[in-house]
C-alpha positions as CSV (number, residue, x, y, z in Angstrom):
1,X,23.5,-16.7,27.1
2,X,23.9,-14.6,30.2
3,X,22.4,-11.4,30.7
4,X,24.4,-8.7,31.3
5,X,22.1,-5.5,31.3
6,X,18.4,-4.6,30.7
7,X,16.8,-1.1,30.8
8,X,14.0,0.8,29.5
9,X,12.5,4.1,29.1
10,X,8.7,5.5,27.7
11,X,9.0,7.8,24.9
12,X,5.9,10.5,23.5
13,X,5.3,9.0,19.8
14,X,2.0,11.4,19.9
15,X,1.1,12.8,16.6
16,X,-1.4,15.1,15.9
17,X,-4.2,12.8,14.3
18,X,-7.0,10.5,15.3
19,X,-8.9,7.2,14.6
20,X,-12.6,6.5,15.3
21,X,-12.1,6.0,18.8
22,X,-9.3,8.0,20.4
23,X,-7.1,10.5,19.8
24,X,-3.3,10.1,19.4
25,X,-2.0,13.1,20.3
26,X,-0.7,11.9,23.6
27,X,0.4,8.3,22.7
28,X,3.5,7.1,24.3
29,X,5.7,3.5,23.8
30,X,8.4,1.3,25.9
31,X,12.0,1.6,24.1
32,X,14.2,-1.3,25.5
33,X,17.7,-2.6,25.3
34,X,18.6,-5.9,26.5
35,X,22.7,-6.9,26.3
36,X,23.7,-10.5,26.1
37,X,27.0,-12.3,26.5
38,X,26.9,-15.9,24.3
39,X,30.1,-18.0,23.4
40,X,30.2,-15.7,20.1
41,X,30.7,-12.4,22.0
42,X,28.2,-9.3,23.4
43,X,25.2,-8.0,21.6
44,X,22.6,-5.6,22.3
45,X,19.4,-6.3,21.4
46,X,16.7,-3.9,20.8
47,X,12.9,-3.7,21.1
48,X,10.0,-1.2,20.7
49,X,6.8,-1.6,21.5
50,X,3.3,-1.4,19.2
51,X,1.3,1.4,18.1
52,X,-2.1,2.0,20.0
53,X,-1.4,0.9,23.0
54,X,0.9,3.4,25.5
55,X,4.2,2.4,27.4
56,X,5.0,-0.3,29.5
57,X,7.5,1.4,32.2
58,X,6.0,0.3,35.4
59,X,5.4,-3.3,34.5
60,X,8.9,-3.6,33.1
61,X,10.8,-1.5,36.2
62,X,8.7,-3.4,38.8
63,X,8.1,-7.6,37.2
64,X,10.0,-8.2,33.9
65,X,13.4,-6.9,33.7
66,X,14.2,-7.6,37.6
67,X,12.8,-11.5,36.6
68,X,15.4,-11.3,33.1
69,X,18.0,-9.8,35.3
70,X,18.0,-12.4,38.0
71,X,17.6,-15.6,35.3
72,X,20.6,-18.1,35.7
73,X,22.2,-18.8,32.6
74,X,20.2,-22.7,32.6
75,X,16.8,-21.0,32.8
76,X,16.9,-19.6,29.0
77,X,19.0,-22.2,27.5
78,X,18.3,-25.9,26.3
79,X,20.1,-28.9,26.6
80,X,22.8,-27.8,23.3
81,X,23.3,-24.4,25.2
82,X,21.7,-22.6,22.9
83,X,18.9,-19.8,23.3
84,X,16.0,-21.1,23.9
85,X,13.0,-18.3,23.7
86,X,10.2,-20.9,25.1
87,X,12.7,-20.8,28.8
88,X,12.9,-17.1,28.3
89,X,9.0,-16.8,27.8
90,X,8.6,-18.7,31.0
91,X,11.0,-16.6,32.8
92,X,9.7,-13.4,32.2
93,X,5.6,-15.4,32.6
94,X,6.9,-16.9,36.3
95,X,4.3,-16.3,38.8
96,X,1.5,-14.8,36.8
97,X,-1.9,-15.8,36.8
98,X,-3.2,-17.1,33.3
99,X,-6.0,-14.7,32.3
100,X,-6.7,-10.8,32.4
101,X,-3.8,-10.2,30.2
102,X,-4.3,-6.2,30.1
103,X,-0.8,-3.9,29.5
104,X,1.4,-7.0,30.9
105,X,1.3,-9.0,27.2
106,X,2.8,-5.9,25.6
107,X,5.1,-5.2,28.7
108,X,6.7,-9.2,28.1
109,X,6.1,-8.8,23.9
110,X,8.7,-5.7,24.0
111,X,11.0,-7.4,25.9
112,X,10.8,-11.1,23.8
113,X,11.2,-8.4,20.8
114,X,14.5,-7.6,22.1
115,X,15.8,-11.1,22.8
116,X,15.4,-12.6,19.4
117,X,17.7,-9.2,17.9
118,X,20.0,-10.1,20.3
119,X,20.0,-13.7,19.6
120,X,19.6,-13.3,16.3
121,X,22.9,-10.7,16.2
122,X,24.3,-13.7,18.1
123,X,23.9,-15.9,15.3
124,X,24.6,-13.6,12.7
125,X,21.4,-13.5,11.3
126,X,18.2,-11.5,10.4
127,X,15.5,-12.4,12.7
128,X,13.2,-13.3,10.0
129,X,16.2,-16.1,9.0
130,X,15.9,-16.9,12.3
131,X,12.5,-17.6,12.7
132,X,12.3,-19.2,9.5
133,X,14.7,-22.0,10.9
134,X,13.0,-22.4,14.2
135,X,9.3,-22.5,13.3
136,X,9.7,-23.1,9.0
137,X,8.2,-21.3,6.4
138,X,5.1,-21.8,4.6
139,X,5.3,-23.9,1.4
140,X,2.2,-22.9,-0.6
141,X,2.0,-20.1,-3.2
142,X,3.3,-16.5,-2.3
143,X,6.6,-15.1,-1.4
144,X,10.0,-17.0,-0.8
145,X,11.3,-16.5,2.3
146,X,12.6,-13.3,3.6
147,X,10.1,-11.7,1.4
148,X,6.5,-10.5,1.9
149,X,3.4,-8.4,1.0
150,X,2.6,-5.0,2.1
151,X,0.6,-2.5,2.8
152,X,0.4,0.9,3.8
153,X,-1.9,2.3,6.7
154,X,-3.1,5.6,7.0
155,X,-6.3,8.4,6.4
156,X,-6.0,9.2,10.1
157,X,-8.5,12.1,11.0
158,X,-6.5,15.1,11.3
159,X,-7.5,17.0,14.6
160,X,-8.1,20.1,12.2
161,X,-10.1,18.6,9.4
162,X,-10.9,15.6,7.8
163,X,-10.0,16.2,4.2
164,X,-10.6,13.7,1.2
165,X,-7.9,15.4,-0.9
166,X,-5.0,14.9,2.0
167,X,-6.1,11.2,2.1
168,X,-5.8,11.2,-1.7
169,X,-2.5,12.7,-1.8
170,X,-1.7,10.2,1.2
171,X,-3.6,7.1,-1.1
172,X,-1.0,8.1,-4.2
173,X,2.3,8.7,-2.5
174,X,1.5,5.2,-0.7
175,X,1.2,3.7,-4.2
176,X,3.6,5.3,-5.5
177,X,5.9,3.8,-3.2
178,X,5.1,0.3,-4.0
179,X,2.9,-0.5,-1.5
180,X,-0.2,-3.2,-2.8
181,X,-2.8,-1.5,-0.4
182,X,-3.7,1.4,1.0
183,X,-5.9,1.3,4.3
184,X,-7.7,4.7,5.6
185,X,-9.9,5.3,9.2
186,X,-13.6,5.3,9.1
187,X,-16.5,5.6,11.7
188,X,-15.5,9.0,13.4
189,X,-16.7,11.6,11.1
190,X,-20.5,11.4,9.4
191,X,-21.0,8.5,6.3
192,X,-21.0,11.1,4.0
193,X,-17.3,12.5,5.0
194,X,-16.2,8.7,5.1
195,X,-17.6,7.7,1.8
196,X,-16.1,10.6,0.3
197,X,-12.8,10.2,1.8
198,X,-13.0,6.4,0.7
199,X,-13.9,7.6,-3.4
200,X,-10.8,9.8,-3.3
201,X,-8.6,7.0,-2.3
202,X,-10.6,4.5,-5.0
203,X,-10.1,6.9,-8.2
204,X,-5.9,7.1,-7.0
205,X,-5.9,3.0,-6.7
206,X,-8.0,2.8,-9.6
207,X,-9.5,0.1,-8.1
208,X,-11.4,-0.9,-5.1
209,X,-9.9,-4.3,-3.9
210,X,-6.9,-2.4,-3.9
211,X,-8.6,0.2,-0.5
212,X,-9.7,-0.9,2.8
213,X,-11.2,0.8,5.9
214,X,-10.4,0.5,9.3
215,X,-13.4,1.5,12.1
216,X,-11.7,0.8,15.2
217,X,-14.8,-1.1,16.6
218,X,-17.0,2.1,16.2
219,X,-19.3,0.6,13.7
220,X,-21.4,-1.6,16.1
221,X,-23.6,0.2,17.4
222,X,-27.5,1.0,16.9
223,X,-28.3,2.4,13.3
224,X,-24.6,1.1,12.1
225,X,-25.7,-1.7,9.4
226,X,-26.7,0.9,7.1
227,X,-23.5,2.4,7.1
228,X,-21.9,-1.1,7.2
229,X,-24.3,-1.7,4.4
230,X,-23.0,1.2,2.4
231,X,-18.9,0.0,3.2
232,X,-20.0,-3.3,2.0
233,X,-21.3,-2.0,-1.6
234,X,-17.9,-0.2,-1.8
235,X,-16.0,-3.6,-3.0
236,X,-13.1,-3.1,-0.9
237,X,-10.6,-5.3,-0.4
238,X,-11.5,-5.6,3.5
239,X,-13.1,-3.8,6.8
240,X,-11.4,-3.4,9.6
241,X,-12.9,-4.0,13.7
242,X,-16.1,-3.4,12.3
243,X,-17.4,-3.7,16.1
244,X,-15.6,-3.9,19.2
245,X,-13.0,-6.4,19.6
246,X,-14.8,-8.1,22.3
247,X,-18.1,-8.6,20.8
248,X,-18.0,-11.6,19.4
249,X,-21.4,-11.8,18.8
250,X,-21.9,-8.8,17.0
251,X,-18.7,-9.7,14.7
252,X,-20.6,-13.2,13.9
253,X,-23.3,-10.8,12.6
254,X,-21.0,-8.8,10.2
255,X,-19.6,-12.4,9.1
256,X,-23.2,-13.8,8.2
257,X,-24.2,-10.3,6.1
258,X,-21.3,-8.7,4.5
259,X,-19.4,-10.1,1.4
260,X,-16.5,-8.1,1.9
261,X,-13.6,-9.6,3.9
262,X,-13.6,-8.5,7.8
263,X,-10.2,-8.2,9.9
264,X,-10.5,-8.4,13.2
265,X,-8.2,-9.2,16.4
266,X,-5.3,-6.8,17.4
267,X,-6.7,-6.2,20.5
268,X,-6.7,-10.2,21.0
269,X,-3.7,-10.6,23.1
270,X,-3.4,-14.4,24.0
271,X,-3.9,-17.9,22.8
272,X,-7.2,-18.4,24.9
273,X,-8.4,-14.7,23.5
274,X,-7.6,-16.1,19.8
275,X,-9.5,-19.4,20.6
276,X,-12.6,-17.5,21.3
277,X,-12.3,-15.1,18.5
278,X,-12.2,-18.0,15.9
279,X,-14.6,-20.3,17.8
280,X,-17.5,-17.6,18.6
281,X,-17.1,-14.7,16.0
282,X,-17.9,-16.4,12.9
283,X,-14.8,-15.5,10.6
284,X,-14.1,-17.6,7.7
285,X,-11.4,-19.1,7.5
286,X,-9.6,-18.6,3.9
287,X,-11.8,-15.2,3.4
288,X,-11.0,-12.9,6.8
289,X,-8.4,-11.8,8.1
290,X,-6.3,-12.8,11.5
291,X,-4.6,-9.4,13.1
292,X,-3.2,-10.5,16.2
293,X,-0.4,-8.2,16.9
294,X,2.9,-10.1,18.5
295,X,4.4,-7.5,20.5
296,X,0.9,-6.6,21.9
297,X,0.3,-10.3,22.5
298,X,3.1,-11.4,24.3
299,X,5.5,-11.7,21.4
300,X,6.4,-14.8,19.2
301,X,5.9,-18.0,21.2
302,X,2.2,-17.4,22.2
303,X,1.9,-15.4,18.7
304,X,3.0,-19.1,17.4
305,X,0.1,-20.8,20.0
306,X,-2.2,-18.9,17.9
307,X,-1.1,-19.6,14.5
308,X,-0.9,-23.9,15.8
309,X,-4.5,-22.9,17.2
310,X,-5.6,-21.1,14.5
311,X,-4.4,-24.1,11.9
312,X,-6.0,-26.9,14.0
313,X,-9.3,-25.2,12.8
314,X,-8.3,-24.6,9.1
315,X,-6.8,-21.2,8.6
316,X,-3.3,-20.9,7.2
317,X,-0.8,-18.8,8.1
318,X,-1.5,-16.5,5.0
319,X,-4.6,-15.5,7.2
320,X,-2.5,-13.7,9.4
321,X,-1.6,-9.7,8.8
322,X,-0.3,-8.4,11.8
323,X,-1.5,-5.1,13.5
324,X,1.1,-1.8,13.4
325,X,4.1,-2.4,11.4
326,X,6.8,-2.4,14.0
327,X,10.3,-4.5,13.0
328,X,9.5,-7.5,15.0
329,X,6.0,-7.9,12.3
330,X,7.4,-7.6,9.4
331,X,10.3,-10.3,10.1
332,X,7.7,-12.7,11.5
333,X,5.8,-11.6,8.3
334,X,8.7,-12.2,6.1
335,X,10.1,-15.8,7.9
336,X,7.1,-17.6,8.9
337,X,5.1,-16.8,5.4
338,X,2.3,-14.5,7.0
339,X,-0.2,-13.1,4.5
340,X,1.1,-9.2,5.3
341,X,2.7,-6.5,6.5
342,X,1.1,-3.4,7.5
343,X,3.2,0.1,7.6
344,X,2.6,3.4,8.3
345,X,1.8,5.5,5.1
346,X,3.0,8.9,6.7
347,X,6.6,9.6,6.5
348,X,9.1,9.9,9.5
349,X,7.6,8.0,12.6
350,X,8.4,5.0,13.8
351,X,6.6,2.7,12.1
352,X,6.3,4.6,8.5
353,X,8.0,2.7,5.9
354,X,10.3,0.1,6.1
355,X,14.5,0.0,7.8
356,X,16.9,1.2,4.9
357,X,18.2,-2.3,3.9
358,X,14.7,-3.2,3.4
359,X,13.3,-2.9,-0.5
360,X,9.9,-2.4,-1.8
361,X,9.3,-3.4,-5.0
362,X,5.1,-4.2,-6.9
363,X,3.8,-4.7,-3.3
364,X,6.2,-7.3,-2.1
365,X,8.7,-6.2,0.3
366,X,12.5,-7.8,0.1
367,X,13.5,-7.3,4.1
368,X,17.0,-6.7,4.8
369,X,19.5,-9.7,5.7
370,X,21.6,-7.6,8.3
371,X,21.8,-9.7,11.7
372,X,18.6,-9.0,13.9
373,X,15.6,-6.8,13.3
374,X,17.0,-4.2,11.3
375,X,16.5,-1.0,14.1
376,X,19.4,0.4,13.8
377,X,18.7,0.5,10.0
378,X,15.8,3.0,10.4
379,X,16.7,6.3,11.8
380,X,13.4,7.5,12.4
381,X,13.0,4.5,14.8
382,X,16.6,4.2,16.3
383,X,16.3,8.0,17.4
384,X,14.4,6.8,20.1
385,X,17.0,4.7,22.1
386,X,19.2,7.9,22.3
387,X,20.7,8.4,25.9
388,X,19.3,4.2,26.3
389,X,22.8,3.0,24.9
390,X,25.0,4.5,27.1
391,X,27.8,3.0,28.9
């Protein structure tokens, strides 16, 4: 597989909302196009990066795409001349120093992303078919293959108010559309807002387990176990960064006093990062839940270091529910038998809903079998590579 071209450009996905911790009415992300010439013909493949974290353009102008540019066709095959994405990974990784991952994991994750949719296209498969094949799919109870749970993610704190009855109308139009969950923002308005905000999204699921709360880490402070206290009497079906990502300690704490399920770790972005997560901040395996995010974590082959890390200690795969709900997620989701797949509950970005070839149907989405990841399936996401296709 030769590369032909690679480019980039940042795009303004800001939206007029917050969580607990920052605003994101200024967020930006990296679009990228990478084209490929294999023995089958020329594709383009595609990539976008994750939600929370802004664009990548310096890293991939100045390190990544000259290093993909300048790889000889030997350095990202293997010995059958086919793709290998464990030669590309090094490629892009050659001459950085292992640790302080910062924006460069999300900077290499983008570009990985739009590899596999151009090896993928190569093979005339979905990515998720792809992956499948390469890494296998989990055998135990839950979806087939190509099919997976999911979720929709929203109750962000409008800038203007923080309104129970918009995150009810949000909770049932989310339901409505077939989603099994639906997840809202807590910890940047007072308790009494956020457990009234929570009771409006409980009486449209008409159930608890079926609702869960995201804190963004803002819950870890002095005087938050009360409040935690108050989330944990709620029966939901899980809370979200409880404490800072980081704070392994204070994590361990929420493991040893709450019942309800805790999901931590998008803002893990690395194998090591994992392996002190699940080694020093008390999760239970089986019970929490795993949210590494691949495209924030240098995309699929360290995202598959942490599932082989993660296993080696006695989680499953199921434990896994990826962070955002970009393309690249919900294949992985779909082929390697993750437990979830998180979307965007608010209509017309790009990561709301699901690519048009994609189905939901009881909770359980049926991804689309088009070759790759299914961008150019989802207008409100293939807007943004406008002016990045030409010539």
């Amino acid at each position: 597989m030769q590369i032909l071209s690679a480019s980039e450009k940042t795009v303004s996905i800001g939206s007029g909302t917050a969580n607990a911790a920052i605003s994101l009415e200024n967020m930006t992300a990296s679009a990228v196009a990478v084209q490929v010439e294999t023995k089958n013909g020329r594709f383009t493949g595609l990539g976008f990066s994750s939600y929370g974290r802004y664009g990548h353009g310096g890293l991939l102008r100045e390190r990544f795409i000259p290093r993909l540019r300048a790889a000889q066709d030997q350095e990202l095959l293997d010995g059958n001349g086919t793709f290998d994405p464990e030669k590309a990974w090094a490629v892009l990784m050659k001459d950085e120093k292992d640790g302080g991952h910062g924006e460069r994991s999300g900077a290499v994750g983008v570009l990985e992303m739009a590899l596999w949719d151009a090896y993928a296209k190569s093979q005339d498969m979905p990515v998720w078919g792809l992956l499948a094949e390469t890494f296998g799919h989990i055998e135990d109870p839950g979806p087939a293959v190509g099919k997976c749970p999911i979720y929709a993610s929203g109750g962000h704190y409008l800038l203007s108010s923080d309104d129970a009855g918009g995150v009810a109308d949000e909770a049932k139009r989310s339901f409505d559309n077939g989603y099994a969950y639906f997840k809202l923002k807590v910890g940047g308005a007072p308790e009494s807002t956020d457990l009234a905000r929570i009771h409006a999204a409980i009486e449209v699921a008409g159930s608890p387990s079926l609702v869960a709360v995201d804190a963004n880490g803002m819950l870890g402070g002095e005087g938050s176990s009360s409040r935690l206290d108050a989330l944990d009497r709620c029966g939901l079906g899980w809370i979200e960064e409880p404490v800072s990502p980081l704070d392994f300690n204070g994590l361990a704490g929420c493991a040893g006093s709450l019942d309800t399920s805790i999901a931590t770790g998008e803002n893990i972005f690395s194998e090591a990062d994992a392996a002190n997560l699940l080694l020093y901040g008390g999760l239970r395996a089986g019970k929490d839940k795993l949210q590494m995010d691949p495209l924030l974590s240098y995309g699929v082959i360290e995202y598959m270091r942490m599932i082989q890390f993660a296993e080696s200690r006695g989680w499953s795969r199921r434990d896994f529910h990826p962070h955002a709900g970009h393309q690249m997620a919900l294949h992985m989701v779909a082929g390697l038998g993750l437990g979830s797949h998180e979307t965007a509950s608010v209509h017309g970005g790009p990561f709301s809903g699901v690519d048009e070839g994609t189905r939901i149907e009881n909770g359980i989405a049926i991804v689309n079998d088009a070759p790759g990841l299914g961008i150019e399936y989802k207008p409100s996401l293939y807007r943004y590579f406008d002016g990045l296709l030409a010539g």
